[in-house]
Every structure is written in C-alpha cells, then in structure tokens.
Chimera marker file (.cmm) of the C-alpha trace (Angstrom):
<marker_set name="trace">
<marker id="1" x="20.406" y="31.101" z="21.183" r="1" g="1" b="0" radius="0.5"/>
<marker id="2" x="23.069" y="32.637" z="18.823" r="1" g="1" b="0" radius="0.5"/>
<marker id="3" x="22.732" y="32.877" z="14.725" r="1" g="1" b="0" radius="0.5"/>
<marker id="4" x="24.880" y="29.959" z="14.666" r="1" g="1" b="0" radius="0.5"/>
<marker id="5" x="22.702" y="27.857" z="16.428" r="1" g="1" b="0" radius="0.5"/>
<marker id="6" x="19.385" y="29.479" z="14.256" r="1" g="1" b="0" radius="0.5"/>
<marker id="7" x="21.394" y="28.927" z="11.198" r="1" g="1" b="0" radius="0.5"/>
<marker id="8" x="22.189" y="25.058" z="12.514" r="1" g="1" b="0" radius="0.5"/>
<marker id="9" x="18.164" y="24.083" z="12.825" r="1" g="1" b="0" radius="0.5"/>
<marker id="10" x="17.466" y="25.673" z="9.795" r="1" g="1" b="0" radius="0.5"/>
<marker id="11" x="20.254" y="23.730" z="7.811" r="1" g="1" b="0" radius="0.5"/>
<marker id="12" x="19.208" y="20.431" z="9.576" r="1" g="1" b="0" radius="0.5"/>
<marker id="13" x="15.299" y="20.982" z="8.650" r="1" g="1" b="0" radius="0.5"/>
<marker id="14" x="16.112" y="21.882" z="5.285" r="1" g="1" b="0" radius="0.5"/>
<marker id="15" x="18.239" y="18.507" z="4.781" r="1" g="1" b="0" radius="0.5"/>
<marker id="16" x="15.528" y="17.202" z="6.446" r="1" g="1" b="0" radius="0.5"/>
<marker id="17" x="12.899" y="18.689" z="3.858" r="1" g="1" b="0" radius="0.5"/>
<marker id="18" x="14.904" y="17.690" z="1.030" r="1" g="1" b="0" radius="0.5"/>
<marker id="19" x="15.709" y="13.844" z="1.836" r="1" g="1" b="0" radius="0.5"/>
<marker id="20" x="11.961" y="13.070" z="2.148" r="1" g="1" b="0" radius="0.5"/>
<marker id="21" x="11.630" y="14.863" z="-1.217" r="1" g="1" b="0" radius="0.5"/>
<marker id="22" x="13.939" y="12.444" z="-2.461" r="1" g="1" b="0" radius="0.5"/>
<marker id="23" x="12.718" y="9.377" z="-0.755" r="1" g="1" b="0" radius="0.5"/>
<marker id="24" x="9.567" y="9.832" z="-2.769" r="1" g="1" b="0" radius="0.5"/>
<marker id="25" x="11.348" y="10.541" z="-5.984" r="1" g="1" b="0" radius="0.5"/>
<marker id="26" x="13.390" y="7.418" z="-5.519" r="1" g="1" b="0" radius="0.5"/>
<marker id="27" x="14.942" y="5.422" z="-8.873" r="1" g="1" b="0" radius="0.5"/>
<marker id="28" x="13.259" y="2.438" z="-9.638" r="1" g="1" b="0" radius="0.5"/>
<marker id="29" x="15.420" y="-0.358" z="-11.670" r="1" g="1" b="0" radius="0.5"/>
<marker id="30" x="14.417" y="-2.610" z="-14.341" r="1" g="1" b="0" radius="0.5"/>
<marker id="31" x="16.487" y="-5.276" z="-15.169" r="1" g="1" b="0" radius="0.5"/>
<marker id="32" x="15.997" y="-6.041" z="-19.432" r="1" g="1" b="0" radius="0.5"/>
<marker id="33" x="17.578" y="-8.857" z="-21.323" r="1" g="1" b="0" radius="0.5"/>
<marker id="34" x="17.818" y="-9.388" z="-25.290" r="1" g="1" b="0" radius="0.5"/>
<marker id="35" x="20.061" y="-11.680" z="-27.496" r="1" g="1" b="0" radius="0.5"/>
<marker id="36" x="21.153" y="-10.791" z="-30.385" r="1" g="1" b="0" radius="0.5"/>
<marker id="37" x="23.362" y="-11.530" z="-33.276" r="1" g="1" b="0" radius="0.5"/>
<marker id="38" x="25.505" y="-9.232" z="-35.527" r="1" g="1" b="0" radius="0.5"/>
<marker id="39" x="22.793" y="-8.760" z="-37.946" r="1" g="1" b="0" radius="0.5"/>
<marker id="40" x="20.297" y="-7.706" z="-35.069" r="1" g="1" b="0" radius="0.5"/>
<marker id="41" x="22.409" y="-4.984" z="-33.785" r="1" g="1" b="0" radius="0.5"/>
<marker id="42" x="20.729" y="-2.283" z="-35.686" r="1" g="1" b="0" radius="0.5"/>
<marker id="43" x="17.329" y="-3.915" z="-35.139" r="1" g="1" b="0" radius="0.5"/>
<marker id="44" x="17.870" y="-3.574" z="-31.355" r="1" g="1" b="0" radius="0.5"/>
<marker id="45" x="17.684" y="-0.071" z="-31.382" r="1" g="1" b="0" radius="0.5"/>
<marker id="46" x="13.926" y="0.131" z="-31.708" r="1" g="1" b="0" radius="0.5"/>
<marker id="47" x="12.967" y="-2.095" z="-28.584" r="1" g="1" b="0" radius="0.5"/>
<marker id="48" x="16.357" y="-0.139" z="-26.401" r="1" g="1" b="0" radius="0.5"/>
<marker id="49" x="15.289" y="3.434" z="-27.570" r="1" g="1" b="0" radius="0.5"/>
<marker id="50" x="11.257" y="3.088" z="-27.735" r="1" g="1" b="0" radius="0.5"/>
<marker id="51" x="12.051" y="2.151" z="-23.995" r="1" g="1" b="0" radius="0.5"/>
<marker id="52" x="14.498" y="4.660" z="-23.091" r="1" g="1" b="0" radius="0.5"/>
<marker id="53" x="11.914" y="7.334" z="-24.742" r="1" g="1" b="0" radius="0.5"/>
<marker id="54" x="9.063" y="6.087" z="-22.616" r="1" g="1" b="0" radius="0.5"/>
<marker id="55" x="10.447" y="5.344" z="-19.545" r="1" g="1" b="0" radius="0.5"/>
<marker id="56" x="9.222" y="7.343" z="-16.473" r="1" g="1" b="0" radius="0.5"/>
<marker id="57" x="11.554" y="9.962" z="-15.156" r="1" g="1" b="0" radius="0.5"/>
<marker id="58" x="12.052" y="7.808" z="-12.089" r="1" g="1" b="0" radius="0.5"/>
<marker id="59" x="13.222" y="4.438" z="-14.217" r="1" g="1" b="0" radius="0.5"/>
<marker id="60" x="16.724" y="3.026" z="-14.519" r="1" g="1" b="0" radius="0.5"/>
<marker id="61" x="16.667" y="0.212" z="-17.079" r="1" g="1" b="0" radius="0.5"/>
<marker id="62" x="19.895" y="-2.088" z="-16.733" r="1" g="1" b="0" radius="0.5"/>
<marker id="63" x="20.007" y="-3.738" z="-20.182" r="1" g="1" b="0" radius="0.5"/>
<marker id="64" x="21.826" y="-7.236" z="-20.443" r="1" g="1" b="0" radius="0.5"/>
<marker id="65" x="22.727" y="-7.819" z="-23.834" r="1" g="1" b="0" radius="0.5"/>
<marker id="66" x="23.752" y="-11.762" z="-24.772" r="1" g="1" b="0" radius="0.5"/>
<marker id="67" x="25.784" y="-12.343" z="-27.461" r="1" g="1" b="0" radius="0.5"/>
<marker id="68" x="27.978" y="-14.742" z="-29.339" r="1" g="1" b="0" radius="0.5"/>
<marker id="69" x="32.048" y="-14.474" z="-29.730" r="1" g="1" b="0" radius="0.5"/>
<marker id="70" x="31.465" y="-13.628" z="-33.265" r="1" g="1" b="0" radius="0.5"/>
<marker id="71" x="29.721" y="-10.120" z="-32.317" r="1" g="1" b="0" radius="0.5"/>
<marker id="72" x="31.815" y="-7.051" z="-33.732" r="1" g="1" b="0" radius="0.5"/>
<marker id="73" x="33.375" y="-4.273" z="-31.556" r="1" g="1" b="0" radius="0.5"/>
<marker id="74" x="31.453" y="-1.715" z="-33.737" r="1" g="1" b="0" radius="0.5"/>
<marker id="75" x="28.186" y="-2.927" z="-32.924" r="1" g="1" b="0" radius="0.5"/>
<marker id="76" x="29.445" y="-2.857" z="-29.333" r="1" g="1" b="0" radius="0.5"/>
<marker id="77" x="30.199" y="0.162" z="-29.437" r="1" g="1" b="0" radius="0.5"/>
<marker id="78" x="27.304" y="0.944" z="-31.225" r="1" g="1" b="0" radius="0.5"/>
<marker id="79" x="24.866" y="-0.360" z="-28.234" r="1" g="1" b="0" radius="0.5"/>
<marker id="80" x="27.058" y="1.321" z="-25.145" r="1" g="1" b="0" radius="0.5"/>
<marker id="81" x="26.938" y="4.661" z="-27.178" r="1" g="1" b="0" radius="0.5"/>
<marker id="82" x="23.254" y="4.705" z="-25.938" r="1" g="1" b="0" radius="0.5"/>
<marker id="83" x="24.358" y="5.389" z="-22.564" r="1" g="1" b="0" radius="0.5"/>
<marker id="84" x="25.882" y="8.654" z="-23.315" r="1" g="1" b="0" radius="0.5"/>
<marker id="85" x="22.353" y="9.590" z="-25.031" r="1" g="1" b="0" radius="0.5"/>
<marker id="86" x="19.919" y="8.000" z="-22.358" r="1" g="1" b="0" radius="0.5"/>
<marker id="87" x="21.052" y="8.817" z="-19.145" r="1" g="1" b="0" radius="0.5"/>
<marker id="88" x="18.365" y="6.314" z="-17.682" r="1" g="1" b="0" radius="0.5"/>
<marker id="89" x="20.210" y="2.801" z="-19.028" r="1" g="1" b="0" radius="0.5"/>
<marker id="90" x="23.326" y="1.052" z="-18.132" r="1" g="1" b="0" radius="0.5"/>
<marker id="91" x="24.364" y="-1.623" z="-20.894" r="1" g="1" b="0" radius="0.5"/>
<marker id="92" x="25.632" y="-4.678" z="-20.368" r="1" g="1" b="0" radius="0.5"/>
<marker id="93" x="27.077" y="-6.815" z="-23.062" r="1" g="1" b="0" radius="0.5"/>
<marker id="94" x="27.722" y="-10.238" z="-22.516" r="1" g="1" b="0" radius="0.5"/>
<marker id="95" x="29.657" y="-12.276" z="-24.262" r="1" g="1" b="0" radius="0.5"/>
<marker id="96" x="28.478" y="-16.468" z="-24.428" r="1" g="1" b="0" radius="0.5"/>
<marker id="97" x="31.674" y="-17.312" z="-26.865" r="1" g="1" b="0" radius="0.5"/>
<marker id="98" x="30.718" y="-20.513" z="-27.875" r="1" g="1" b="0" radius="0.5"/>
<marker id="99" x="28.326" y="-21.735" z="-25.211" r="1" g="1" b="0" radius="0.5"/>
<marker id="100" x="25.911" y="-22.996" z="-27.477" r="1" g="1" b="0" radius="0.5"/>
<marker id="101" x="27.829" y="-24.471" z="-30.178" r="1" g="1" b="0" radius="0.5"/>
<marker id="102" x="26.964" y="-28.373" z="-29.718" r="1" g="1" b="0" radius="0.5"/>
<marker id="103" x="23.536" y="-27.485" z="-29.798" r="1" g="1" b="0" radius="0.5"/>
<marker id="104" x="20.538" y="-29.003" z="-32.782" r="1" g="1" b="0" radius="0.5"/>
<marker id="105" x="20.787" y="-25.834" z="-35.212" r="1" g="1" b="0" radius="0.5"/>
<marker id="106" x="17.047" y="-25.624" z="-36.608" r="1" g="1" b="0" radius="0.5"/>
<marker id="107" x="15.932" y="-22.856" z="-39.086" r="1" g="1" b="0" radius="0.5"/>
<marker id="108" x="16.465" y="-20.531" z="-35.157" r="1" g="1" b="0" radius="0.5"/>
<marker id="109" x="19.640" y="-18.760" z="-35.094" r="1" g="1" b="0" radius="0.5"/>
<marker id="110" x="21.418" y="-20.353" z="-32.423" r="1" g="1" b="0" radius="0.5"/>
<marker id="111" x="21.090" y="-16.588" z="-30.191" r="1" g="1" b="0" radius="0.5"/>
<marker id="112" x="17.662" y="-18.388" z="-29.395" r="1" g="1" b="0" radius="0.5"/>
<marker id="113" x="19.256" y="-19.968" z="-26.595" r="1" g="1" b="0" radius="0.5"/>
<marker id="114" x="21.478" y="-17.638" z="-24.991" r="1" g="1" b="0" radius="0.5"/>
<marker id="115" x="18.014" y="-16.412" z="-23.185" r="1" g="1" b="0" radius="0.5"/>
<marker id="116" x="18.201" y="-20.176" z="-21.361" r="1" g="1" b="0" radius="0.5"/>
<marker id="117" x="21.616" y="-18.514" z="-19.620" r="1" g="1" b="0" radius="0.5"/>
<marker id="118" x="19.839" y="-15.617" z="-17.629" r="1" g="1" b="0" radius="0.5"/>
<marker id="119" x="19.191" y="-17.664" z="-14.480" r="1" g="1" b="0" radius="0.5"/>
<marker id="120" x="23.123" y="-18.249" z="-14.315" r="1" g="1" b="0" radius="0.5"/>
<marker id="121" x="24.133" y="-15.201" z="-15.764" r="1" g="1" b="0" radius="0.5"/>
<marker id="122" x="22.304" y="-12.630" z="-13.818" r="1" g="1" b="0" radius="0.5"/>
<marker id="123" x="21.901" y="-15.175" z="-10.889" r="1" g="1" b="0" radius="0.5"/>
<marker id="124" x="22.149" y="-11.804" z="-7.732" r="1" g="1" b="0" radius="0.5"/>
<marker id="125" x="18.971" y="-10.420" z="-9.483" r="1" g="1" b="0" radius="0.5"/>
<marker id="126" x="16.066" y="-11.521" z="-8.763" r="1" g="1" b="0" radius="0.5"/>
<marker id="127" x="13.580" y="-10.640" z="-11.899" r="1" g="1" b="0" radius="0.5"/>
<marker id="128" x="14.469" y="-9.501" z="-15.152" r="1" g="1" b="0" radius="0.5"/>
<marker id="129" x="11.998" y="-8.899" z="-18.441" r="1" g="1" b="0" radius="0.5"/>
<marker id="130" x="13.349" y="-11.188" z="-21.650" r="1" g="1" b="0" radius="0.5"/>
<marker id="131" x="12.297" y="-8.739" z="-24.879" r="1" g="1" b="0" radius="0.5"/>
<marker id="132" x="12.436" y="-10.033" z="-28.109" r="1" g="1" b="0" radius="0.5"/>
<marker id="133" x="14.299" y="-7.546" z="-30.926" r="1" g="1" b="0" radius="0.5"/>
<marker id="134" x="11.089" y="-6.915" z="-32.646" r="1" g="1" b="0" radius="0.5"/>
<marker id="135" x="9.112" y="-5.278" z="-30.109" r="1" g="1" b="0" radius="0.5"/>
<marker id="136" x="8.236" y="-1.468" z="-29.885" r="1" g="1" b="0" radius="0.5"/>
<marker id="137" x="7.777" y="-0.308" z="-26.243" r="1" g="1" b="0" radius="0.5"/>
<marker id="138" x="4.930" y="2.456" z="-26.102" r="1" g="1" b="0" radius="0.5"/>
<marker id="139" x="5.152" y="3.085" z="-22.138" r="1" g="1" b="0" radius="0.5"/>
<marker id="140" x="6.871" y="2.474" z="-18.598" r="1" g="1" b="0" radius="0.5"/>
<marker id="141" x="8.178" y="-1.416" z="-17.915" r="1" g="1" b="0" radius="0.5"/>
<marker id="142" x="7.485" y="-0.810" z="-14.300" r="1" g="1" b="0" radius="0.5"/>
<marker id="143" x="3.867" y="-2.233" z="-14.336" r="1" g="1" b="0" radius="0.5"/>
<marker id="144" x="4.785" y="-5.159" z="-16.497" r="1" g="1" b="0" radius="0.5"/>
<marker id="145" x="7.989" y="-5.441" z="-13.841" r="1" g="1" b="0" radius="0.5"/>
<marker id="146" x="6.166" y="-5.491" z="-10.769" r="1" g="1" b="0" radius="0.5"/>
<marker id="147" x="3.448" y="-7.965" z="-12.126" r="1" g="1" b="0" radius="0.5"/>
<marker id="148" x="2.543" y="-10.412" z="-9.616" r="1" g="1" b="0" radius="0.5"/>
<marker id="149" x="3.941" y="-13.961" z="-10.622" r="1" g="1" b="0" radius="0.5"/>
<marker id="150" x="1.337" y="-16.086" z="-8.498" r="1" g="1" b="0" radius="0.5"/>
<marker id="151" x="3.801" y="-18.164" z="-7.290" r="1" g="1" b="0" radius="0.5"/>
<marker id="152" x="5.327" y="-19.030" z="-10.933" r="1" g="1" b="0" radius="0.5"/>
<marker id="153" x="8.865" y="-18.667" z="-11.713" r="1" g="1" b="0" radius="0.5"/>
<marker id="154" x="8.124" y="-17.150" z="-15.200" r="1" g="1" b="0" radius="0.5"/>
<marker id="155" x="5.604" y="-15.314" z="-16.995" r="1" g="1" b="0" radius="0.5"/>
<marker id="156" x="5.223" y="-15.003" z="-20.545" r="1" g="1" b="0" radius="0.5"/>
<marker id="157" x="2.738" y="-13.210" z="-23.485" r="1" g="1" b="0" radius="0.5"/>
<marker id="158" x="1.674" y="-15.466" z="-26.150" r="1" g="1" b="0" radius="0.5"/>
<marker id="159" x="1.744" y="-13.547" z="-29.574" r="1" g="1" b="0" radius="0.5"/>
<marker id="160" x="-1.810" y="-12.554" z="-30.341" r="1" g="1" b="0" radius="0.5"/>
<marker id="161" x="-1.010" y="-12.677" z="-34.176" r="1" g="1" b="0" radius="0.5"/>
<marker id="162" x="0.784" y="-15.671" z="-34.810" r="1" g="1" b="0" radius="0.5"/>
<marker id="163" x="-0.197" y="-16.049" z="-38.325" r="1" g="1" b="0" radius="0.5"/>
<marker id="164" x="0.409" y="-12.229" z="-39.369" r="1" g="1" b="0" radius="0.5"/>
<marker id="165" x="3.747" y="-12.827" z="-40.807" r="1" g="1" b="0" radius="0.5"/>
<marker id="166" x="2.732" y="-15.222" z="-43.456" r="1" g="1" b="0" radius="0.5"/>
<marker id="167" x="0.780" y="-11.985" z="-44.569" r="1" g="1" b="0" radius="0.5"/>
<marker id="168" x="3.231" y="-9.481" z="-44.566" r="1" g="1" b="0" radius="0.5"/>
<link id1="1" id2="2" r="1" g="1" b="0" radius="0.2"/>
<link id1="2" id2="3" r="1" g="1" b="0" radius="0.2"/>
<link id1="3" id2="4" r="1" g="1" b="0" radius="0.2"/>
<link id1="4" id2="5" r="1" g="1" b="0" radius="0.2"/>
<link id1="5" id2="6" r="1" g="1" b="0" radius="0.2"/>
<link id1="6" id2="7" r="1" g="1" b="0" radius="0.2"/>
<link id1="7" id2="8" r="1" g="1" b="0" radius="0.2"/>
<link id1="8" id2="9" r="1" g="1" b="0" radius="0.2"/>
<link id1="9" id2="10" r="1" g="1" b="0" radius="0.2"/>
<link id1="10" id2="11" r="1" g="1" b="0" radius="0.2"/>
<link id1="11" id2="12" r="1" g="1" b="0" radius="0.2"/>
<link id1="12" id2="13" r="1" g="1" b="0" radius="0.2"/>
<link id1="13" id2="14" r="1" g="1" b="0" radius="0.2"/>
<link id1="14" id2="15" r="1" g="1" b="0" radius="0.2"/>
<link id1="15" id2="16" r="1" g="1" b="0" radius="0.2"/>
<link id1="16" id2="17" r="1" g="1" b="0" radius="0.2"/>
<link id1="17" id2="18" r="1" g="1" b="0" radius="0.2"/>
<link id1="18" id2="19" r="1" g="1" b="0" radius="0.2"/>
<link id1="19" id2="20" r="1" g="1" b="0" radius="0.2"/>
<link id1="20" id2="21" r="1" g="1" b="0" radius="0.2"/>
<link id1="21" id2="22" r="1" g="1" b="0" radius="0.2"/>
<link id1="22" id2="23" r="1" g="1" b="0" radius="0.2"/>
<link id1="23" id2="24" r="1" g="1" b="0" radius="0.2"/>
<link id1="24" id2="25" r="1" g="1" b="0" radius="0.2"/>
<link id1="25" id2="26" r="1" g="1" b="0" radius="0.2"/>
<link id1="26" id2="27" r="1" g="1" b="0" radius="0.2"/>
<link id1="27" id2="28" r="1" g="1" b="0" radius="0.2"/>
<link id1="28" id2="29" r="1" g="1" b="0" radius="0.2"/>
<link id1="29" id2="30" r="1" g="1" b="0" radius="0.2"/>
<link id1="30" id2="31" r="1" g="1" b="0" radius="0.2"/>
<link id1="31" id2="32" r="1" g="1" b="0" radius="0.2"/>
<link id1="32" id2="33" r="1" g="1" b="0" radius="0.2"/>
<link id1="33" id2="34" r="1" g="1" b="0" radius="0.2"/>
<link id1="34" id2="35" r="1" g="1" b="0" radius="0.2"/>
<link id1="35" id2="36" r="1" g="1" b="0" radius="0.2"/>
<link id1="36" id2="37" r="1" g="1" b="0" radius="0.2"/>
<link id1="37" id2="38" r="1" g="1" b="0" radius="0.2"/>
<link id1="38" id2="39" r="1" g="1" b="0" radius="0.2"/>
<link id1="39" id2="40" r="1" g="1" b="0" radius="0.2"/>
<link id1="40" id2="41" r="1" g="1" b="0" radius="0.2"/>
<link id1="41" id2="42" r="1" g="1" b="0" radius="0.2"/>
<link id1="42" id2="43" r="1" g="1" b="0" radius="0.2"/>
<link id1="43" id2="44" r="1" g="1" b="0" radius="0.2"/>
<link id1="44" id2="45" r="1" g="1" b="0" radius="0.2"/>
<link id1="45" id2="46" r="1" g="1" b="0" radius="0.2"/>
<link id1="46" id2="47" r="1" g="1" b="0" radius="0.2"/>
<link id1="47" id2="48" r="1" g="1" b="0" radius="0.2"/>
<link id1="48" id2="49" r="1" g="1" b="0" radius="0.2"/>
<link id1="49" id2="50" r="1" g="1" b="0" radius="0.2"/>
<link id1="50" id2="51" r="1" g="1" b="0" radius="0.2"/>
<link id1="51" id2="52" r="1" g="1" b="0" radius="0.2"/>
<link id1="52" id2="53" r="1" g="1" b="0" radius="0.2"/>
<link id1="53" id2="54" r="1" g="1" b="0" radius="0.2"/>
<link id1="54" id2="55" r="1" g="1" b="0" radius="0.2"/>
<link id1="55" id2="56" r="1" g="1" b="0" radius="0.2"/>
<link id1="56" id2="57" r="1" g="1" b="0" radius="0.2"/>
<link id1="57" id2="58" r="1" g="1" b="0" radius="0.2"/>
<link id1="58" id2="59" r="1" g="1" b="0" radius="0.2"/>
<link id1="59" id2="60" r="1" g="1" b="0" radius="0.2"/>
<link id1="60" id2="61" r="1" g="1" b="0" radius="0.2"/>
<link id1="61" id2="62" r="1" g="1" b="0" radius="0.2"/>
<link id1="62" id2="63" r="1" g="1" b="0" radius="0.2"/>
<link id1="63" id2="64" r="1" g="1" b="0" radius="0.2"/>
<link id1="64" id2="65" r="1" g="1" b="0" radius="0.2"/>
<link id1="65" id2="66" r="1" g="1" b="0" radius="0.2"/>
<link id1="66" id2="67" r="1" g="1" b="0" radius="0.2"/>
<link id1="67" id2="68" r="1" g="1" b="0" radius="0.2"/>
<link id1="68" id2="69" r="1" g="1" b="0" radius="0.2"/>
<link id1="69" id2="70" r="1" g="1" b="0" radius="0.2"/>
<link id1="70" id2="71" r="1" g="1" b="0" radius="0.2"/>
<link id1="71" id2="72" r="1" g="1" b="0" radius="0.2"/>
<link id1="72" id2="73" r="1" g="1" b="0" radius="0.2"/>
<link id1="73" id2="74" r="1" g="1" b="0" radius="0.2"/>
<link id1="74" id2="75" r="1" g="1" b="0" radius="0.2"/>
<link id1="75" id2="76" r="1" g="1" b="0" radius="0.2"/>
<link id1="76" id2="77" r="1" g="1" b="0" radius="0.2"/>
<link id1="77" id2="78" r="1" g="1" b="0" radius="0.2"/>
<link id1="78" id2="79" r="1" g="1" b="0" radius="0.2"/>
<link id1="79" id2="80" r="1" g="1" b="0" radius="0.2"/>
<link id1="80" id2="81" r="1" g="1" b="0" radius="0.2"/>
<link id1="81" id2="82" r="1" g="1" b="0" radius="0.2"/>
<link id1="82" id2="83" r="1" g="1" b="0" radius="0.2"/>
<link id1="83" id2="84" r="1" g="1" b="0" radius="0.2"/>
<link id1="84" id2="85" r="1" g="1" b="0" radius="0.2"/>
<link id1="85" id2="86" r="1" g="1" b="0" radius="0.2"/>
<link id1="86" id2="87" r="1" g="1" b="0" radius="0.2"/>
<link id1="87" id2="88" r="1" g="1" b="0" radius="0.2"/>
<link id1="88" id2="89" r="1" g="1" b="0" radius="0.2"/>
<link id1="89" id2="90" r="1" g="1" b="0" radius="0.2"/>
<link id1="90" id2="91" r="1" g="1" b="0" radius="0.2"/>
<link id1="91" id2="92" r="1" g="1" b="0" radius="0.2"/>
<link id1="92" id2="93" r="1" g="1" b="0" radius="0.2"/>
<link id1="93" id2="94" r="1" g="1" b="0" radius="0.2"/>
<link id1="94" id2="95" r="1" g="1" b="0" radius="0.2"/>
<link id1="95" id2="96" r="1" g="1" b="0" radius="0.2"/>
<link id1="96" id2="97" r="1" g="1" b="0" radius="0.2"/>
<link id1="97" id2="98" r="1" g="1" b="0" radius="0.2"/>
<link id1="98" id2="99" r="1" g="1" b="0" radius="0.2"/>
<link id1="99" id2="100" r="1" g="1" b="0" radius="0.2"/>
<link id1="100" id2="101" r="1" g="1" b="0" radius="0.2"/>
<link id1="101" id2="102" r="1" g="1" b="0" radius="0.2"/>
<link id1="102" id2="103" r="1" g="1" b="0" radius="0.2"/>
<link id1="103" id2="104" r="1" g="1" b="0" radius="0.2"/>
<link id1="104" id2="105" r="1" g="1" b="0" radius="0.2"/>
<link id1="105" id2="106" r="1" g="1" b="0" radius="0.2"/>
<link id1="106" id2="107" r="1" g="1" b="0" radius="0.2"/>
<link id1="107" id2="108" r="1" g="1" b="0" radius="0.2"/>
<link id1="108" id2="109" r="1" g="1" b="0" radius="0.2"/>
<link id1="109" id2="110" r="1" g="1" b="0" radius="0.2"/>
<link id1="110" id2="111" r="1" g="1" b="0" radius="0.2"/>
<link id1="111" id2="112" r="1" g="1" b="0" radius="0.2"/>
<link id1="112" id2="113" r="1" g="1" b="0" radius="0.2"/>
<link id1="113" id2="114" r="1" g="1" b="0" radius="0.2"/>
<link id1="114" id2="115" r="1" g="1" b="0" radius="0.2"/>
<link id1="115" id2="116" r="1" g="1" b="0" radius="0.2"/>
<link id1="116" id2="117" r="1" g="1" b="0" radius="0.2"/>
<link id1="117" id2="118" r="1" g="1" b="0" radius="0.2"/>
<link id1="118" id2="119" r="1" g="1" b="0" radius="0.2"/>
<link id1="119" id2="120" r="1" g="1" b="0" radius="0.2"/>
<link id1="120" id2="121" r="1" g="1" b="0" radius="0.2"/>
<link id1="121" id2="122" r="1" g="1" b="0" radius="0.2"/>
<link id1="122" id2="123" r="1" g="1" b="0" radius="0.2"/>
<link id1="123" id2="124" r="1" g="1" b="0" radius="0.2"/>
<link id1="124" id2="125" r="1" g="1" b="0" radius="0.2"/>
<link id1="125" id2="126" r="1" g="1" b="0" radius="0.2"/>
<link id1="126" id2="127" r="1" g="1" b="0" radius="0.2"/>
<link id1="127" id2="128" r="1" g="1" b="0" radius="0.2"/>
<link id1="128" id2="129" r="1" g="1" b="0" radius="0.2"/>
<link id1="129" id2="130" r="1" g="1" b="0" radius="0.2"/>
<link id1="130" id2="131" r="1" g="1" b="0" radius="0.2"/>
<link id1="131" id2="132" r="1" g="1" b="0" radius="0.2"/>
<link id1="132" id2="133" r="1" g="1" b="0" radius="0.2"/>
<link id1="133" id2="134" r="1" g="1" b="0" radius="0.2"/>
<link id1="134" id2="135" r="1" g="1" b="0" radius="0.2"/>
<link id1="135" id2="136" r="1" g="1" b="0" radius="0.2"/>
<link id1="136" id2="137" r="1" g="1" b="0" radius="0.2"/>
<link id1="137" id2="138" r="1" g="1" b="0" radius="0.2"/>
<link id1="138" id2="139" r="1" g="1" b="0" radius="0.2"/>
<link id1="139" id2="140" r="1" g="1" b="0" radius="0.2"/>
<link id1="140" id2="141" r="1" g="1" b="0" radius="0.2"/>
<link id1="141" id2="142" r="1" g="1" b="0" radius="0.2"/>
<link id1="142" id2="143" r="1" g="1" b="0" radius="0.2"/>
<link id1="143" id2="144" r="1" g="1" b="0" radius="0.2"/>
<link id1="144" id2="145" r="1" g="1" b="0" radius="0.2"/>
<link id1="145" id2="146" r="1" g="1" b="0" radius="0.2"/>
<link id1="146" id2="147" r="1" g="1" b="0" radius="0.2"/>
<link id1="147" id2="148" r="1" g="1" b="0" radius="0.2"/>
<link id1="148" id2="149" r="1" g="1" b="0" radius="0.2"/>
<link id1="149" id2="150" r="1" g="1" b="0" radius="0.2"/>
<link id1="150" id2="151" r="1" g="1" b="0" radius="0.2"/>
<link id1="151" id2="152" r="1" g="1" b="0" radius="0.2"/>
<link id1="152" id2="153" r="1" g="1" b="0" radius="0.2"/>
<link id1="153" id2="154" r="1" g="1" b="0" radius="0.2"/>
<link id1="154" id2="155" r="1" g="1" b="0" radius="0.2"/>
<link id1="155" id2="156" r="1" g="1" b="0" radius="0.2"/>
<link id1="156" id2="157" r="1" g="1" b="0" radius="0.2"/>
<link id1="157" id2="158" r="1" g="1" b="0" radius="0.2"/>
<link id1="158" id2="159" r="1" g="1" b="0" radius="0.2"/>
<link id1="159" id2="160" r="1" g="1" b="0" radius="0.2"/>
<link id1="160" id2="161" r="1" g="1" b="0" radius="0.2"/>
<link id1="161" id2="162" r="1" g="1" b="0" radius="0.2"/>
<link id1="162" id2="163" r="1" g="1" b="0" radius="0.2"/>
<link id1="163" id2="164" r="1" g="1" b="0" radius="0.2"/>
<link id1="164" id2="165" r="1" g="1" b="0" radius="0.2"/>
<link id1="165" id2="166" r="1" g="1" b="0" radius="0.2"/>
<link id1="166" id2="167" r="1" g="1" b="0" radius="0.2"/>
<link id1="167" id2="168" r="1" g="1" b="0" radius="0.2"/>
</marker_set>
C-alpha cells in the first residue's frame, strides 16, 4: 500500500472519529413563546437572559416573541440585539397588528391573547413552552420540554402563590 493510501484510512477514520463525537454532542432546540407589550420590553429581559445564562451548552432556544402593531423598532431592536450576545437563541418577533382589537378589554392588557395565536402561528412545530414575562429561569428547559404530555394537548403550572401579590 502507498502513503497515499495510509494517509486515505487514516483521514476516513478520523472523520469517522469525529462525526460520532458530534452525534453525541448534538443541538437540542427549544421552541419559547412570550407576548409582550411596549412597556414589557425591558421586563422580558429577565425570563430571555436567566434562560440564555442557564441553558446547557447543547441548547438552542428559538424565542417567538408576539406583539401588537403598536410595538417600537427600538425595543425590537432591543430584543434581536440578544442574539449577537447569546449565541444559543434565535429571536423571532411577530407582529399580530390588530388581531385582537374587537376583543372584551378587561383590567388584562389585550397581549393576553396573542398566546391563543401559537397553534396558527407556529403551526410546523410541534411543542413550544408559553413563559410569562415575570418568570426567572434557574436551569435547562430541556426537562420541562421533553415532559411527557399523557396524551394532553397542553400542560400548564398553576401558581403556587396566588395570593402573594396582594402582599407585596
């Protein structure tokens, strides 16, 4: 066999060696939604980074942001600059317009109902985690992402302290 041929096997078991390396460090991708308003732009930021700061080193998080035709470019701008800090998140704003505006206005702003889109709006994906802007994330969503639904369409976490914020 000539050096060529040597030099051949060794480059095929090396590419070899590497791609099941990266088979086992493959990306995993969680799909997040949150609505917001102009006045919950800044607020975002805690639930986006506390989850881009804990994520695991193999976690993607596509972020679907719902909003209202009203939002500001600034506050766009604002939420996409994350991507050029986080290098795990792709942000997607969404823009409703005025799909809501017929609807019973309570004491809710009406950004409590762009959540109902999701199904339509992100219709090709198949699960994605609804956060509200007043969470803190303290770990990896993958656990809570890959929960088994038990045949249910939609989970959801009833707040443990309800009656906190007449306290605060």
């Amino acid at each position: 066999m000539s050096v060529n041929n040597y030099l051949w096997i060794i480059l095929c078991y090396l590419l070899l060696i590497s791609s099941q390396k990266l088979l086992k460090k493959r990306k995993k991708i969680i799909n997040l939604s949150f609505t917001i308003n102009n006045n919950y732009t800044e607020k975002l930021l805690i639930p986006l980074i506390s989850t881009l700061k804990n994520s695991a080193n193999n976690t993607i998080y596509h972020i679907f942001i719902l909003v209202g035709e009203d939002f500001e470019k600034k506050n766009e701008l604002l939420l996409y600059n994350l991507e050029t800090i986080y290098y795990n998140c792709f942000i997607h704003i969404i823009n409703l317009h005025k799909e809501f505006e017929n609807v019973y206005k309570s004491f809710l702003d009406i950004t409590v109902y762009y959540r109902l889109k999701l199904p339509e709006i992100c219709e090709n994906i198949a699960r994605i985690i609804y956060i509200d802007c007043d969470s803190i994330i303290l770990k990896d969503l993958n656990e809570l992402f890959t929960l088994n639904f038990g045949g249910n369409y939609i989970l959801g976490k009833l707040d443990i302290f309800p009656d906190e914020l007449d306290n605060i």
